[in-house]
N, C-alpha and C positions, 0 to 999 in steps of 0.2 A: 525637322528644321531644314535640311535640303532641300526635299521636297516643296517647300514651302518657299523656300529662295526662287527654285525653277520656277515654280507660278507667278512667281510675283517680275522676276525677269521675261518671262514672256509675254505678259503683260503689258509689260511697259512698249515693250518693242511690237505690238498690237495697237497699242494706243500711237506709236510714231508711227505707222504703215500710213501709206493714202487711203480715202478713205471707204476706194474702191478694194483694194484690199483688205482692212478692217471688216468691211462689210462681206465679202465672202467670208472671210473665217466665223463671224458671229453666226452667219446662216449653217455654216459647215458644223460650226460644234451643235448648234440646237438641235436640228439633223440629226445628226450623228447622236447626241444626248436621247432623242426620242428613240430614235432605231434600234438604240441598246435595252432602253427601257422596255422594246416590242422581243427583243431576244433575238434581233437581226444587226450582221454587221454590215459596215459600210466601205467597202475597198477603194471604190474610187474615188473617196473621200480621202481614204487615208493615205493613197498614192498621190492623189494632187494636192488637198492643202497638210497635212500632217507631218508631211516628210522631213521635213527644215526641221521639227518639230522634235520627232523622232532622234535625229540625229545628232541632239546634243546629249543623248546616253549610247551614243554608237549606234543607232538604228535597226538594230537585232534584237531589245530587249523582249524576252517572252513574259515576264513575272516580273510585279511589283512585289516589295514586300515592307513592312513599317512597324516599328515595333517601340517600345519606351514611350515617350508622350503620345496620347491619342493624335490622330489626323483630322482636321478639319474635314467635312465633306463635301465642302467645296474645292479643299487642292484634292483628294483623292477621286472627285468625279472629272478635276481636271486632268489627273493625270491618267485616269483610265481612258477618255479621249482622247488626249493629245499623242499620248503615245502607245496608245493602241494593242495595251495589254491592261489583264486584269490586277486591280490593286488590292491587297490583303494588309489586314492588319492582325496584331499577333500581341498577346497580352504577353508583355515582360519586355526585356530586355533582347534587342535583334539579334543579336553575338550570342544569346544562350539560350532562353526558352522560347522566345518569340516565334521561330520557323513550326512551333508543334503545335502551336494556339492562333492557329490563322480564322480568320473570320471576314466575310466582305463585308 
């Protein structure tokens, strides 16, 4: 459900940007979407457009994690981009079996 708040708020504030900005960040995530796909990361991606991004989890985050209702694969590819760690999901409940049942 969070998770799912932050995509859809960062979104929105994607879609108000001008639309020279919009347009970097769509190039930036497809990017950055392929390069992961290839098993390469992308830093100065993630130091120029990502950062804003980053930092509405404090911009340290190293692990996602997601557990009780499944994740769409579109917020957890979103959130593996935007903030620039790897997202897991975990059959059960987060707070008790979910950390031992991780799966990408």
């Amino acid at each position: 459900e969070i998770m799912d708040r932050i995509y859809k708020n960062v979104m929105t504030k994607v879609e108000e940007m001008s639309s020279v900005q919009k347009t970097l960040f769509v190039l930036a995530y497809n990017y950055k979407m392929e390069q992961i796909s290839k098993g390469y990361s992308t830093p100065l991606c993630d130091r120029l457009v990502f950062k804003k991004v980053r930092s509405l989890l404090g911009g340290n985050t190293r692990v996602l994690l997601s557990g009780g209702a499944p994740l769409s694969a579109a917020t957890q590819r979103f959130m593996n981009i935007c903030f620039c760690c790897p997202v897991g999901q975990g059959y059960g409940l987060t707070e008790t079996c979910g950390a031992g049942t991780i799966s990408e």
